[in-house]
C-alpha positions as CSV (number, residue, x, y, z in Angstrom):
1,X,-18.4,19.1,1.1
2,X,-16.5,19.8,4.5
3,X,-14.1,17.2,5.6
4,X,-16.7,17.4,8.7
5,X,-19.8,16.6,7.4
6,X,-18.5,14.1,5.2
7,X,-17.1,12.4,7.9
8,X,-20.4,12.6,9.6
9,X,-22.4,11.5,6.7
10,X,-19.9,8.4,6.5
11,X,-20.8,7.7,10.4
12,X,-24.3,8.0,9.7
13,X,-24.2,5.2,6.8
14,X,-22.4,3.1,8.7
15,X,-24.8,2.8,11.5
16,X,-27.8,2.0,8.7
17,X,-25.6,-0.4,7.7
18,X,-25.4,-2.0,10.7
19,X,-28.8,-1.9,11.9
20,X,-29.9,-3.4,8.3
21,X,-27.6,-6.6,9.1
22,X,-29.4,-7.2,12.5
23,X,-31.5,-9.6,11.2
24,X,-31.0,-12.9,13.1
25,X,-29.7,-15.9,10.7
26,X,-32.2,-18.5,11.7
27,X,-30.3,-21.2,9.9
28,X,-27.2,-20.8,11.3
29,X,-27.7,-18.9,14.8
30,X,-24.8,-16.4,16.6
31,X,-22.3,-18.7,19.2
32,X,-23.3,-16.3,22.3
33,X,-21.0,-18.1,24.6
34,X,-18.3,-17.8,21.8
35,X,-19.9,-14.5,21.5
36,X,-19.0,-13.4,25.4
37,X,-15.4,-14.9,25.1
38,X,-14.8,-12.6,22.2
39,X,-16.6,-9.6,24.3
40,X,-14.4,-9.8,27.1
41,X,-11.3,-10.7,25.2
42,X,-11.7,-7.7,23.4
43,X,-12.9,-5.3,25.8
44,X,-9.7,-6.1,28.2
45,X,-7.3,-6.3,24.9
46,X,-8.4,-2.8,24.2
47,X,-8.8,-1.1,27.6
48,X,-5.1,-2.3,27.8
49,X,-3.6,-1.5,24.9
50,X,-5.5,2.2,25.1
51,X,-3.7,2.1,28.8
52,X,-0.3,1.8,27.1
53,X,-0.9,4.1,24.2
54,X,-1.4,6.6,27.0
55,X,1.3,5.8,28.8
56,X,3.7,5.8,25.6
57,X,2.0,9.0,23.4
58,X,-0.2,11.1,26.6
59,X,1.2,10.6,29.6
60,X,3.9,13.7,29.3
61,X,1.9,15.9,27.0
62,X,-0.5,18.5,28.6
63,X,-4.0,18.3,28.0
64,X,-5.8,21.2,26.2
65,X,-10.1,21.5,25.1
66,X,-10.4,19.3,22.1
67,X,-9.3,20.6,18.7
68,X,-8.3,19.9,14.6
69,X,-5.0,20.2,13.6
70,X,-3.5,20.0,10.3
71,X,-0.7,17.3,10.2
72,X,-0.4,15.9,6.9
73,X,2.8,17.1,5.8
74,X,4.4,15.4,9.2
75,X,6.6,12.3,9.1
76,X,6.6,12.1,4.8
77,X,3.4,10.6,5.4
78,X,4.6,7.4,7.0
79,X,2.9,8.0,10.2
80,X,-0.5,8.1,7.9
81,X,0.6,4.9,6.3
82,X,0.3,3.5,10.0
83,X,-3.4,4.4,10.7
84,X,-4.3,2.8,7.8
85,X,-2.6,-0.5,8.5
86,X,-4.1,-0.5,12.3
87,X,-7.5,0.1,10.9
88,X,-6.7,-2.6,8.2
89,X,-5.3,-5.2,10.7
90,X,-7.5,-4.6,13.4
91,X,-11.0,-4.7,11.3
92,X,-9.2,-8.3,9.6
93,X,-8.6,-9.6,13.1
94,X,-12.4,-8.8,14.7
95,X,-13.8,-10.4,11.1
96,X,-11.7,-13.7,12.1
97,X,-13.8,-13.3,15.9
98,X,-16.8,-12.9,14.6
99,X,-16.8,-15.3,12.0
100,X,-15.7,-18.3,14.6
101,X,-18.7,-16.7,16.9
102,X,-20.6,-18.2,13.9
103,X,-21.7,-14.8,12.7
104,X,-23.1,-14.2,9.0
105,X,-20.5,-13.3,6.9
106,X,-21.6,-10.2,5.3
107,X,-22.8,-9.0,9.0
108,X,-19.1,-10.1,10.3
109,X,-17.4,-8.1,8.0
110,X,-19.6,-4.8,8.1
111,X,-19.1,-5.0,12.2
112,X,-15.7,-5.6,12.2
113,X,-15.1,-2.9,9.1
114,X,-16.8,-0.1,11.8
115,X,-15.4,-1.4,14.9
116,X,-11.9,-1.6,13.1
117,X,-12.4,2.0,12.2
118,X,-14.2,3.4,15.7
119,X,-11.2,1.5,17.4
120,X,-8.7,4.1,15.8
121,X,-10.8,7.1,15.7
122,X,-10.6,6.6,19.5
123,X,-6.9,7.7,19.2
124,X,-7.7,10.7,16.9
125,X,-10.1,11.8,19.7
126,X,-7.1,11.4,22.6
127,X,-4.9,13.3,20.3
128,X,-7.3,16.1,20.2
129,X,-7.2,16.7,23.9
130,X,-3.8,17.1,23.9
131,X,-1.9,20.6,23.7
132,X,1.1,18.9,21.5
133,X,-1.2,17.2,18.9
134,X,-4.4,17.3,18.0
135,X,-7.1,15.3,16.0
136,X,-6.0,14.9,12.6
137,X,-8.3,15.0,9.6
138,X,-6.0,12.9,7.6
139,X,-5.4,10.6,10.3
140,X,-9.2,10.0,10.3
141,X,-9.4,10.1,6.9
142,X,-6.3,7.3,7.0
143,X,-8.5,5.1,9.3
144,X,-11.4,4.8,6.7
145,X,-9.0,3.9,4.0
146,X,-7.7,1.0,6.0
147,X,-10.6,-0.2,7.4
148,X,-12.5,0.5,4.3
149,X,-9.5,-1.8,2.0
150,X,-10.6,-4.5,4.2
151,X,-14.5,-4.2,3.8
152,X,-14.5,-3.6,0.4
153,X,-12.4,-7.0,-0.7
154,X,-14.0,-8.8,2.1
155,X,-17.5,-7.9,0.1
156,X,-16.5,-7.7,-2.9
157,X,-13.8,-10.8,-3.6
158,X,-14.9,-12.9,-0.4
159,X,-10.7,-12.2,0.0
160,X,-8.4,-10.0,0.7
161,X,-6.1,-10.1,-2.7
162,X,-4.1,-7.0,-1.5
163,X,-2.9,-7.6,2.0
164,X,-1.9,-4.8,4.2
165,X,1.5,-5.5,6.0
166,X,4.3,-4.0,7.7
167,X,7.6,-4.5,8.3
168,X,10.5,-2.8,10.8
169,X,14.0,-2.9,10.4
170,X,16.5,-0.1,12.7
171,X,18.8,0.8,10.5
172,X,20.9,3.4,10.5
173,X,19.4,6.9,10.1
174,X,21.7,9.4,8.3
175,X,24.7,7.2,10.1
176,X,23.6,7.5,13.4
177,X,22.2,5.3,15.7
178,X,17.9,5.1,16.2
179,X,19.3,5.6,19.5
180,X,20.4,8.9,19.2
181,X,16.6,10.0,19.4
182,X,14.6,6.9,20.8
183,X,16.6,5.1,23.6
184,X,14.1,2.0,24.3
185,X,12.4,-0.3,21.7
186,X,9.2,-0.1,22.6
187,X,9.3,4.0,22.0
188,X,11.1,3.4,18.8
189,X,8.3,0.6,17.5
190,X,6.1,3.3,18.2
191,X,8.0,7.2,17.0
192,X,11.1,6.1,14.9
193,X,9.2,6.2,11.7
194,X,12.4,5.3,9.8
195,X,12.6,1.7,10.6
196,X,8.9,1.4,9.5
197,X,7.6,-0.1,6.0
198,X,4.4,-0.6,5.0
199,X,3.5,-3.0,2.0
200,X,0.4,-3.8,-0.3
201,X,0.7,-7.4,-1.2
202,X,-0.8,-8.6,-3.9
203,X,-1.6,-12.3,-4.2
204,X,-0.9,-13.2,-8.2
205,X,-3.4,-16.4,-8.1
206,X,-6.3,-14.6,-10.3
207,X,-3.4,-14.3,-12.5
208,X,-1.2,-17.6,-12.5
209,X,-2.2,-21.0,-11.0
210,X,1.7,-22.6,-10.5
211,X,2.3,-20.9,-7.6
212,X,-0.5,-19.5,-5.7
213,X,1.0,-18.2,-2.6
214,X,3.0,-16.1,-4.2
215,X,2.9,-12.2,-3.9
216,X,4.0,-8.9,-5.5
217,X,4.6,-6.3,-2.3
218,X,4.9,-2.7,-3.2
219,X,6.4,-0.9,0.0
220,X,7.2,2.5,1.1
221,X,8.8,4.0,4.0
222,X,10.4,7.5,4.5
223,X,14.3,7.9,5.9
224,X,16.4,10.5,7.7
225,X,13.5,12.4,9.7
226,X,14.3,13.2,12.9
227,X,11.4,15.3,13.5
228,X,7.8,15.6,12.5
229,X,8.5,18.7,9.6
230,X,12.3,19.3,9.4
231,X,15.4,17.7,11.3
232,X,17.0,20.2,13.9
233,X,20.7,21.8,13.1
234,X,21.7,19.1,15.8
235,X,20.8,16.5,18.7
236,X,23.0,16.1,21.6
237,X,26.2,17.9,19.7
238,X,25.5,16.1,16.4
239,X,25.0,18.3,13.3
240,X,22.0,16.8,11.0
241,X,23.5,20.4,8.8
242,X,22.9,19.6,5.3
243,X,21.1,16.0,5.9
244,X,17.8,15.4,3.7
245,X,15.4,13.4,4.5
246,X,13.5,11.7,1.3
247,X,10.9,8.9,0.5
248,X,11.6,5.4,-0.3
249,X,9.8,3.4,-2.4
250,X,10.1,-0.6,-2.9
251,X,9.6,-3.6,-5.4
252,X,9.7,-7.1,-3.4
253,X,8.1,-10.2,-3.4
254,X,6.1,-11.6,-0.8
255,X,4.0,-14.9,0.6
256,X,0.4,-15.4,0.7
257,X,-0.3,-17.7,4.1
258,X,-4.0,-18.4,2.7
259,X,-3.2,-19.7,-0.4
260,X,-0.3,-22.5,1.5
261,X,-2.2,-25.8,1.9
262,X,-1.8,-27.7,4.7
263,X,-2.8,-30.5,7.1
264,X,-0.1,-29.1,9.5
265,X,-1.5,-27.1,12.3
266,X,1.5,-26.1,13.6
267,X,2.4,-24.7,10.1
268,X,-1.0,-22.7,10.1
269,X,0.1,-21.4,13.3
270,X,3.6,-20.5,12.8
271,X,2.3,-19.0,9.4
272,X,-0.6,-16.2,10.9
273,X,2.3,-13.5,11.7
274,X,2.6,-13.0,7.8
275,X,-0.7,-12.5,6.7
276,X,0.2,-9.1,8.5
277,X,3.7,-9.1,8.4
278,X,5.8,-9.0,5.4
279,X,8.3,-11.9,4.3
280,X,12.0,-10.8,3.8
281,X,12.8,-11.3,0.2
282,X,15.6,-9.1,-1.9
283,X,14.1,-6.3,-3.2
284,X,14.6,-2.8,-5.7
285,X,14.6,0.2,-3.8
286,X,13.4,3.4,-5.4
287,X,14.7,7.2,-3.7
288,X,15.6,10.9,-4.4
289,X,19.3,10.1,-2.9
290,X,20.4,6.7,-4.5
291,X,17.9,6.5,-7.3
292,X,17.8,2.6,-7.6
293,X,19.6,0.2,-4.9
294,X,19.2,-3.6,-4.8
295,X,19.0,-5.3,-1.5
296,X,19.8,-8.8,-1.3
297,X,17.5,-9.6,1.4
298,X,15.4,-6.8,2.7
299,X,12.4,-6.6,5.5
């Protein structure tokens, strides 16, 4: 089957399987006024962070009629990693809203899966108008990964067991400075690649009772790319001559927020950052370069 129409078969099941939860809960009706906060929360979180995108990704790139490009060989894969984690974190987060709007539970989590993936798509559709990109299968195909990871614990284990988080650190890329490329911090959240991580968490409760909020993170992240394919000879009189740019794989530890108990709300509060982001904890480091490096402390 085309990566087309099984994308559009996908889109068509997950319609049915929204009109199939529309079925009011008599027992335990939908919050509308919660309901309308979370509407217009949302709508003007996403019209503005879709304003910025444009601004950061669009704005300088001439536009072109919409087309597919092939881009899964870019970026060692990391920038596919971060689909997957928006689609992930953003379905999670809609879940939470619906769920306080008093929403069923099954119907919460098959909204928010969809939403969580339409939300991305939207991006792959921007890229596609524009001359320097262009929609990505894997990119889409990275967004229904993530927001599928969510929907399938969520119905399945009433949890999330494996947690989705990321994690950015700047360091050093081949011995130069992020810098070199990406001179502000919001562009280098965004398009230096090298300071991202992305981790699967896994909470080992189902397997030991002592100490339930603890976690077994297995991260990977990519160094030395400088480009999407392969680095330039040089940037600004720099040679990169000779530099390789290789994978990264990690073995960490990691906390489970859900599984602390506690009165505190403060603590509950100060603790939501790291269902999505991951704790620093020392960790083994696996690469084509170093083979095996310990870090004492690594996020």
């Amino acid at each position: 089957m085309k990566a087309k129409n099984l994308l559009l078969v996908l889109m068509i099941l997950v319609v049915q399987k929204i009109n199939a939860q529309q079925t009011i809960d008599t027992i335990n009706p939908i919050n509308k006024k919660r309901l309308a906060y979370v509407a217009v929360g949302g709508s003007v979180l996403y019209v503005s962070s879709m304003s910025a995108l444009w601004q950061i990704w669009f704005a300088t790139s001439p536009s072109s009629s919409f087309h597919f490009v092939n881009d899964n060989h870019h970026w060692l894969q990391v920038d596919k990693m971060g689909h997957a984690y928006s689609a992930y974190t953003i379905s999670r987060c809609l879940n939470q809203s619906f769920r306080w709007c008093d929403m069923s539970e099954k119907k919460a989590v098959v909204l928010s899966g969809a939403m969580g993936w339409l939300s991305t798509t939207t991006i792959d559709i921007l890229d596609g108008f524009s001359s320097k990109w262009g929609a990505s299968y894997g990119d889409i195909l990275a967004n229904t990964f993530g927001a599928g990871m969510f929907t399938a614990q969520a119905l399945g284990f009433k949890r999330q067991i494996v947690k989705f988080k990321w994690s950015y650190y700047e360091r050093p890329i081949a011995g130069h400075s992020p810098e070199l490329i990406w001179n502000d911090w919001k562009t280098r959240w965004f398009h230096n690649y090298n300071g991202h991580t992305y981790w699967f968490s896994i909470n080992t409760s189902p397997i030991q009772k002592k100490v339930k909020w603890l976690s077994i993170a297995f991260g990977y992240s990519g160094n030395n790319m400088f480009s999407e394919v392969e680095n330039p000879e040089s940037i600004d009189g720099n040679s990169l001559i000779g530099i390789r740019r290789y994978r990264q794989f990690y073995l960490s530890l990691d906390i489970d927020p859900a599984q602390i108990k506690t009165r505190s709300k403060l603590l509950k509060t100060l603790l939501i950052p790291f269902e999505f982001i991951k704790v620093p904890f020392p960790a083994l480091e696996y690469n084509g370069v170093d083979k095996l490096k310990l870090h004492g402390i690594f996020f």
